[in-house]
C-alpha positions as CSV (number, residue, x, y, z in Angstrom):
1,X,85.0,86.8,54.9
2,X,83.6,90.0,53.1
3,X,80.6,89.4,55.4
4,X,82.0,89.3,58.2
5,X,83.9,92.9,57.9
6,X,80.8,94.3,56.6
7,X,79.6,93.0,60.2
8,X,82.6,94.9,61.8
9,X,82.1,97.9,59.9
10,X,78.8,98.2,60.6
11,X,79.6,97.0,64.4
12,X,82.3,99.2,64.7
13,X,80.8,103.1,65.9
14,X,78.3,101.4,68.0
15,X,81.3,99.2,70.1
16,X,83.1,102.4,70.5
17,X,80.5,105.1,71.0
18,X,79.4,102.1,74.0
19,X,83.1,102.5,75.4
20,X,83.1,105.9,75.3
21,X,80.0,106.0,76.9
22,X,81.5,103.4,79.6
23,X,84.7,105.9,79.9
24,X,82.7,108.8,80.9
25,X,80.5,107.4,83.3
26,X,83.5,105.7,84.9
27,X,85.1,109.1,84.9
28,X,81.9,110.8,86.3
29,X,82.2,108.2,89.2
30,X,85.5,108.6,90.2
31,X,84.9,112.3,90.2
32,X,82.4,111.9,92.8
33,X,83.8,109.2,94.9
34,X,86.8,111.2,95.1
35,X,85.1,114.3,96.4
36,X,83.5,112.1,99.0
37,X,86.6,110.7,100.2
38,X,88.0,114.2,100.3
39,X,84.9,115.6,102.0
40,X,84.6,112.8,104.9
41,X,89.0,112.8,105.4
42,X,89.5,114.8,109.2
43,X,92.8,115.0,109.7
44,X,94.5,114.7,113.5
45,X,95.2,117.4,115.0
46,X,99.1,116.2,114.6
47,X,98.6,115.7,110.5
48,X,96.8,119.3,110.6
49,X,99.9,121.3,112.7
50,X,102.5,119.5,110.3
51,X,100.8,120.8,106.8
52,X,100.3,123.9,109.1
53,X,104.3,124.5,109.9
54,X,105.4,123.0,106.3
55,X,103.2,125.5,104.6
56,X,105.1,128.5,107.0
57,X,108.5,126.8,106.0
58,X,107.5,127.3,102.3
59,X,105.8,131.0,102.7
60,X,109.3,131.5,104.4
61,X,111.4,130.3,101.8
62,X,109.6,131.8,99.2
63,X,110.0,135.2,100.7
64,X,113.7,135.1,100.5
């Protein structure tokens, strides 16, 4: 039994230091596939006139 937590301990900072090293690259990845998506999205010329008059509606309502 004392063996074995000495395993664990000594196991221990490499496991996580691996998982933290599998959190970051997962992080870095989602970083850039997100910029992708929002680099390649076109929106219609409908979606585009919508966040166009919203954005007037809110300038408006902010003004007053």
């Amino acid at each position: 039994m004392a063996q074995l937590l000495q395993n664990l301990y000594n196991l221990a900072p490499i496991l996580a230091m691996i998982a933290l090293a599998g959190a970051a690259a997962g992080g870095f990845w989602l970083v850039v596939e997100l910029k992708k998506r929002s680099a390649h999205t076109h929106y219609s010329v409908s979606d585009r006139l919508f966040l166009k008059r919203n954005a007037n509606r809110l300038r408006k309502m902010q003004l007053h």
